[in-house]
Gaussian input, Z-matrix of N, CA and C with variables (Angstrom, degrees):
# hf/3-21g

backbone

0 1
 N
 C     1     B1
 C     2     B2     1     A1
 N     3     B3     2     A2     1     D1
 C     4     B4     3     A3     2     D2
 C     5     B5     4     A4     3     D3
 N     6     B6     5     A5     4     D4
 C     7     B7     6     A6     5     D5
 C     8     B8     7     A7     6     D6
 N     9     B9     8     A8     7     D7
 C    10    B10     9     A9     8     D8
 C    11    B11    10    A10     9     D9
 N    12    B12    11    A11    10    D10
 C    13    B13    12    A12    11    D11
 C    14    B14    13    A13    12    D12
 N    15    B15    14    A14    13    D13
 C    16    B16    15    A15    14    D14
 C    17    B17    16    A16    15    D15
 N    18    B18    17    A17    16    D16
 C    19    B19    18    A18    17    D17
 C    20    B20    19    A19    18    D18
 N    21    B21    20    A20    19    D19
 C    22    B22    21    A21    20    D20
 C    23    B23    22    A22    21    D21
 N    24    B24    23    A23    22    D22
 C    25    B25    24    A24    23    D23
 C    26    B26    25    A25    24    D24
 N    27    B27    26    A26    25    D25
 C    28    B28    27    A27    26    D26
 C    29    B29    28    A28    27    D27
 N    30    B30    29    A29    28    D28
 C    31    B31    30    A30    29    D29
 C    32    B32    31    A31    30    D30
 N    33    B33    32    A32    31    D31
 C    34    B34    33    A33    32    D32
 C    35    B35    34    A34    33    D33
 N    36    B36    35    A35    34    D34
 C    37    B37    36    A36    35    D35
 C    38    B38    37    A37    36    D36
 N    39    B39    38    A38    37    D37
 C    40    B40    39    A39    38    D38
 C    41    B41    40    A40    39    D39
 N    42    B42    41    A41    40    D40
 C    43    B43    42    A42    41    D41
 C    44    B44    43    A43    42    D42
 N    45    B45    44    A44    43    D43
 C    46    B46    45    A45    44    D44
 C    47    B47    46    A46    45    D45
 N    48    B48    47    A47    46    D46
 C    49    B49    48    A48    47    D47
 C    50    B50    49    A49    48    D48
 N    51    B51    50    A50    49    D49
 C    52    B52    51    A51    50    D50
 C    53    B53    52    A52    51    D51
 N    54    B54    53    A53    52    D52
 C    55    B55    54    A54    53    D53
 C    56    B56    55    A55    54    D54
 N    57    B57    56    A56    55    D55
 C    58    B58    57    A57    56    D56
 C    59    B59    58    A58    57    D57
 N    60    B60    59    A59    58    D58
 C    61    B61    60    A60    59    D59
 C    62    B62    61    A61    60    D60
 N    63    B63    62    A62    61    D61
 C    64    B64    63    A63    62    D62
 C    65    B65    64    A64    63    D63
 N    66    B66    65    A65    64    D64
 C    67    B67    66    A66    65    D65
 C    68    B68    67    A67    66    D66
 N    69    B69    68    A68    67    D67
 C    70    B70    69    A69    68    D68
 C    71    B71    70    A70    69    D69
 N    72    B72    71    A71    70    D70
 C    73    B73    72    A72    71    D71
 C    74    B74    73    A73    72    D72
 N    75    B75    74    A74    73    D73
 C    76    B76    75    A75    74    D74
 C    77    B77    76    A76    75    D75
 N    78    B78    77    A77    76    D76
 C    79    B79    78    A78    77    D77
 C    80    B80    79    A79    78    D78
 N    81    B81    80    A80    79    D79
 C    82    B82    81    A81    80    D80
 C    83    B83    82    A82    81    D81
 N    84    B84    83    A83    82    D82
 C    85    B85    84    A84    83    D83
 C    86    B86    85    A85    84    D84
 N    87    B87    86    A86    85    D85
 C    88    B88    87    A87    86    D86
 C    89    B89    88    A88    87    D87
 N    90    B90    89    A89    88    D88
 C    91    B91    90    A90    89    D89
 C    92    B92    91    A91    90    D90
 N    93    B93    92    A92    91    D91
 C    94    B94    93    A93    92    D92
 C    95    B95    94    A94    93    D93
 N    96    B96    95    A95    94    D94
 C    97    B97    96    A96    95    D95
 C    98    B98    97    A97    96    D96
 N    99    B99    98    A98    97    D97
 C   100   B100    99    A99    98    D98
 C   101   B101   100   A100    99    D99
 N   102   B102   101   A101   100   D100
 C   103   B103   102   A102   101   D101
 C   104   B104   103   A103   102   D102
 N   105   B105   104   A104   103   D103
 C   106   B106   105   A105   104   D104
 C   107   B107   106   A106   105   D105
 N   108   B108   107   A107   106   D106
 C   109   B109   108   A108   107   D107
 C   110   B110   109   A109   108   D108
 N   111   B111   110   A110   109   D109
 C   112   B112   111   A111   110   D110
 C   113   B113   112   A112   111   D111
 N   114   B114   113   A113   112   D112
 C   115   B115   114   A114   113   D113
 C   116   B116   115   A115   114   D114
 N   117   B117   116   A116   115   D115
 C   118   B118   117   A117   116   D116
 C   119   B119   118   A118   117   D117
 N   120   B120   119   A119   118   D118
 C   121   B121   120   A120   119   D119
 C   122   B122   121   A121   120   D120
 N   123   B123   122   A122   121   D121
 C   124   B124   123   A123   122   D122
 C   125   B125   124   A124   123   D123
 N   126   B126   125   A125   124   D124
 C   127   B127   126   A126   125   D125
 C   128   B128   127   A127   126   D126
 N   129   B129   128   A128   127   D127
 C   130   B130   129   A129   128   D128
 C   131   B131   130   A130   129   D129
 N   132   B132   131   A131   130   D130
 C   133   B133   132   A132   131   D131
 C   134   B134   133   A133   132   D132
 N   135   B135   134   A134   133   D133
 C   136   B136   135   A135   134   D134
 C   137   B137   136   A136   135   D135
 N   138   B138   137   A137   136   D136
 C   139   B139   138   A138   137   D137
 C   140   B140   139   A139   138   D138
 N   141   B141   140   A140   139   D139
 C   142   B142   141   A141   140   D140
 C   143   B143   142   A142   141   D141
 N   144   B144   143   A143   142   D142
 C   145   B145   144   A144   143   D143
 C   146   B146   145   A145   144   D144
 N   147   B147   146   A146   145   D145
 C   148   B148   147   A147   146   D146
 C   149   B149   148   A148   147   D147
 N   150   B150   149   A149   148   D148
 C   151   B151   150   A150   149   D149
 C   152   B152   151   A151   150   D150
 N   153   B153   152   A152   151   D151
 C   154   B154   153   A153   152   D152
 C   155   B155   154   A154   153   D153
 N   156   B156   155   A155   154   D154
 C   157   B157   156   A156   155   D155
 C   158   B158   157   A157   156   D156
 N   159   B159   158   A158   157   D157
 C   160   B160   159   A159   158   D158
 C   161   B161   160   A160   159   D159
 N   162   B162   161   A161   160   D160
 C   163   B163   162   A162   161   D161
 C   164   B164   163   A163   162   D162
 N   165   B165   164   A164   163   D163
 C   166   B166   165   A165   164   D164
 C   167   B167   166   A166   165   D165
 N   168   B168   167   A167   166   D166
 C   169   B169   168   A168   167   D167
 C   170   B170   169   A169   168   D168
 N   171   B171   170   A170   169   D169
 C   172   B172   171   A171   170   D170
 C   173   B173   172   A172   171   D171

   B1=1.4520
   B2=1.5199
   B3=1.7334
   B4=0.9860
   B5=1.8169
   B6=2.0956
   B7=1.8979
   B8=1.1059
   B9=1.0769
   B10=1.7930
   B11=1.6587
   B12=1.9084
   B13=1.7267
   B14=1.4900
   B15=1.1016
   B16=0.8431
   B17=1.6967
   B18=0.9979
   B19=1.4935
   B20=1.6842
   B21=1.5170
   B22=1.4164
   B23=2.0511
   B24=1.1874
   B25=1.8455
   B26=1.1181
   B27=1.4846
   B28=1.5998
   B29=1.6360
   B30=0.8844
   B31=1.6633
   B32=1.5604
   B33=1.6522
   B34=1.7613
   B35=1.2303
   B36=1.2283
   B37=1.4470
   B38=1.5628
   B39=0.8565
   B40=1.8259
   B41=1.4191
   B42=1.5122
   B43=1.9485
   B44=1.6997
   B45=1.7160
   B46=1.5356
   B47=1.2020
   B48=1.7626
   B49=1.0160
   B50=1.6761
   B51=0.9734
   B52=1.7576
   B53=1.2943
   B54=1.0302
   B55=1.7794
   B56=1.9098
   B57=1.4288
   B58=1.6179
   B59=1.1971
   B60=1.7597
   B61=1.5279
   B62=1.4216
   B63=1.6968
   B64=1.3231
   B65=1.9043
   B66=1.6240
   B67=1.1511
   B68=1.4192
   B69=1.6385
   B70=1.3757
   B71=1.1030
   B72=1.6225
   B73=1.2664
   B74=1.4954
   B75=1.0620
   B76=1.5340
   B77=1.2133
   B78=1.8734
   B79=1.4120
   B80=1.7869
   B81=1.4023
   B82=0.9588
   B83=1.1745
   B84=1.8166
   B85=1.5562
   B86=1.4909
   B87=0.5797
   B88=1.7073
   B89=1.4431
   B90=1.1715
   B91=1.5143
   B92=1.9629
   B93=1.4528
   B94=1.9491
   B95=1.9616
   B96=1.5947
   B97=1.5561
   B98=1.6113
   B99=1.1896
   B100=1.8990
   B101=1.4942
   B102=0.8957
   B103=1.4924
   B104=0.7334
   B105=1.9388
   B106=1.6202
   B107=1.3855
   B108=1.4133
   B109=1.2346
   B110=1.4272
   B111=1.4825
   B112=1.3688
   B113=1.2881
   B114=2.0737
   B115=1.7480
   B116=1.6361
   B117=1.6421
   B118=1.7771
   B119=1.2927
   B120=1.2051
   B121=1.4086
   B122=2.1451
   B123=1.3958
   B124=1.3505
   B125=1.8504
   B126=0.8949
   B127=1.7366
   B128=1.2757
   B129=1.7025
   B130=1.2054
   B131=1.6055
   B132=0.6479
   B133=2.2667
   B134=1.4398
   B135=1.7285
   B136=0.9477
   B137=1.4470
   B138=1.7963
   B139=1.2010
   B140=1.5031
   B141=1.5892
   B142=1.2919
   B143=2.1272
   B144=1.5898
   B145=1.4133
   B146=2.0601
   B147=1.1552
   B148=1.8571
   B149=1.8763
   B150=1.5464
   B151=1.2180
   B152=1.5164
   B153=1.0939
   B154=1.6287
   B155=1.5838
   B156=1.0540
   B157=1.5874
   B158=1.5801
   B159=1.7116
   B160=1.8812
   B161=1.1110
   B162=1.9845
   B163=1.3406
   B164=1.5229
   B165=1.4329
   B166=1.6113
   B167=2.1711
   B168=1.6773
   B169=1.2538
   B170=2.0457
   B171=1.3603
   B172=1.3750
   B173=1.3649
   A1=109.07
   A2=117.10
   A3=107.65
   A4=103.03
   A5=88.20
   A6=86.53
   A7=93.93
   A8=121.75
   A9=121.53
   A10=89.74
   A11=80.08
   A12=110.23
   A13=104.63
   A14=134.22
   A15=134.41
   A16=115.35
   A17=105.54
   A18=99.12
   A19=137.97
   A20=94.45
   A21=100.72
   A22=90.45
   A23=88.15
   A24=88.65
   A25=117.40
   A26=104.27
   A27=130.65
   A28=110.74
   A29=111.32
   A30=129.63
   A31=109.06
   A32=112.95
   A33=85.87
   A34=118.98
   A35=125.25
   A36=125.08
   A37=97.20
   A38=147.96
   A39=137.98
   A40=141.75
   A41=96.10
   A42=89.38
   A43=103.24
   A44=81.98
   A45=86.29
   A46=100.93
   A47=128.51
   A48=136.16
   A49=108.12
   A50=102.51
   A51=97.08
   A52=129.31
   A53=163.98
   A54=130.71
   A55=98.40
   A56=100.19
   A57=107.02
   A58=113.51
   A59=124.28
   A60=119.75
   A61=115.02
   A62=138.45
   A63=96.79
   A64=78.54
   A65=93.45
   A66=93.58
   A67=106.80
   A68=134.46
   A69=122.07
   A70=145.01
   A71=156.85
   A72=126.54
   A73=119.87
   A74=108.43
   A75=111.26
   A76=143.94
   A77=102.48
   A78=119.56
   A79=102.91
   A80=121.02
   A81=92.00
   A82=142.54
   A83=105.93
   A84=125.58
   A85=106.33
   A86=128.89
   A87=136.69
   A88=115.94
   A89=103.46
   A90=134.56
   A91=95.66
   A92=88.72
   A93=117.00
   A94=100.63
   A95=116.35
   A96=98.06
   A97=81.02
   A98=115.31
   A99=110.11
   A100=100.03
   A101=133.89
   A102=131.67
   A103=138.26
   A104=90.52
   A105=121.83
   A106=108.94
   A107=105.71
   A108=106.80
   A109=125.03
   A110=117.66
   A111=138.36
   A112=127.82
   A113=95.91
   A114=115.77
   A115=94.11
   A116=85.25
   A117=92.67
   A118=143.16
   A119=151.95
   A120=107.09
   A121=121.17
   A122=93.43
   A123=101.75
   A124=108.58
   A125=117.07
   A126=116.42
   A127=120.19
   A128=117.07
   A129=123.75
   A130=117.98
   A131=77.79
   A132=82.17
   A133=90.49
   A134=129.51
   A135=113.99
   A136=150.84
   A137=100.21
   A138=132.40
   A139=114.58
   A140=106.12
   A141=128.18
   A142=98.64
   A143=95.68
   A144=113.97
   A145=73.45
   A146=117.18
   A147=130.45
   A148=85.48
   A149=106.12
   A150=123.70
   A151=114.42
   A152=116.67
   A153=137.54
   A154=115.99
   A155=107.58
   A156=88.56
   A157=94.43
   A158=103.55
   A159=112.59
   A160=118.46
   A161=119.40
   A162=123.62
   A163=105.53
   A164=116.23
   A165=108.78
   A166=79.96
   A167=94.81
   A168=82.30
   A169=95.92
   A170=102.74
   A171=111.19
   A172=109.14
   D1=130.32
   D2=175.54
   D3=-112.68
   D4=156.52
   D5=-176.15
   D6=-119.76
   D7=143.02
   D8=168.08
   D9=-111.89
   D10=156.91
   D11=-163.71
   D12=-67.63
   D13=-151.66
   D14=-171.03
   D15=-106.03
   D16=-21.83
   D17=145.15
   D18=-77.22
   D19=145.08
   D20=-155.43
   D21=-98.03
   D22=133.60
   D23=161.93
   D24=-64.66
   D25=151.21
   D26=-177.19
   D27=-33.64
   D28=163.37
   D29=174.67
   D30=-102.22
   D31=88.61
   D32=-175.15
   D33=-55.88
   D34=-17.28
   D35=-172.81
   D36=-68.86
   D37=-67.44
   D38=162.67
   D39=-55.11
   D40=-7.94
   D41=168.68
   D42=-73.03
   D43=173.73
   D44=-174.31
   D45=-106.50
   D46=158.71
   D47=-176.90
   D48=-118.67
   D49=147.81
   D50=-176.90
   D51=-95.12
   D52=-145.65
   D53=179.37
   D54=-126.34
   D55=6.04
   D56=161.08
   D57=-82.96
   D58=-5.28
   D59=-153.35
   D60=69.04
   D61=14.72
   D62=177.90
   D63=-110.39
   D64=-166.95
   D65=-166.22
   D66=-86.93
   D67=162.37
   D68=160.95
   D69=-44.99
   D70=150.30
   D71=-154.06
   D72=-87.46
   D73=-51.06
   D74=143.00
   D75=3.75
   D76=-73.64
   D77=166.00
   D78=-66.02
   D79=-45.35
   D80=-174.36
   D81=-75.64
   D82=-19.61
   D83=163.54
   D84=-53.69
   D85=-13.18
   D86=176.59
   D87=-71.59
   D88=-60.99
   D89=-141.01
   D90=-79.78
   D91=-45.17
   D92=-171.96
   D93=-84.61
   D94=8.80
   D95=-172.85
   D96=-130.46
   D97=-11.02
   D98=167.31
   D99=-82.48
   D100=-71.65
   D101=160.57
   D102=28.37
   D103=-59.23
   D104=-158.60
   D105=-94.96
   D106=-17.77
   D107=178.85
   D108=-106.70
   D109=9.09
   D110=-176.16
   D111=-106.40
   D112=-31.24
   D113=-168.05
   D114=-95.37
   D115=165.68
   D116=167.86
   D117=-47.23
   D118=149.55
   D119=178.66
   D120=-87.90
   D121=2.01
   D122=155.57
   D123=-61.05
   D124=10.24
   D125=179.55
   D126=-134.53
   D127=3.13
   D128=167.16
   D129=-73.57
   D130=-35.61
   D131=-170.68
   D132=-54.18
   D133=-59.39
   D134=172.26
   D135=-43.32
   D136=-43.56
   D137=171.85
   D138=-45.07
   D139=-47.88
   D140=-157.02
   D141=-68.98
   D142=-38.38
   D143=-133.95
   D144=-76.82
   D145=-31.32
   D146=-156.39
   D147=-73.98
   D148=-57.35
   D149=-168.05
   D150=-45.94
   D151=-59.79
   D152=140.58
   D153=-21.46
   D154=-29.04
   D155=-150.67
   D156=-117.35
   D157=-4.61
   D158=171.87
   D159=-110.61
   D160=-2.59
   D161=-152.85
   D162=-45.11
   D163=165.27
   D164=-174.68
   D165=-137.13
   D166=151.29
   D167=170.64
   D168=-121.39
   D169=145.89
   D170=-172.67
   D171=-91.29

């Protein structure tokens, strides 16, 4: 059984998309830290590597 935290994942219907098609960074820093806490951890290195490579600073 899996539990997710108490945050709820994104709404695709409300992230933003960027006019290249990828997604916003934001949404996607979002999107890649629920993920992280849902996927295997055979899928973190990857996770990590996406996470990295969109970090947003607030």
């Amino acid at each position: 059984m899996i539990v997710i935290a108490a945050a709820s994942p994104p709404d695709p219907r409300v992230m933003q998309w960027q006019s290249n098609g990828e997604l916003d960074r934001r949404d996607l820093f979002d999107l890649l830290r629920i993920l992280q806490t849902v996927e295997p951890p055979i899928h973190s290195d990857e996770l990590s590597r996406l996470g990295a490579k969109c970090s947003v600073s607030s």
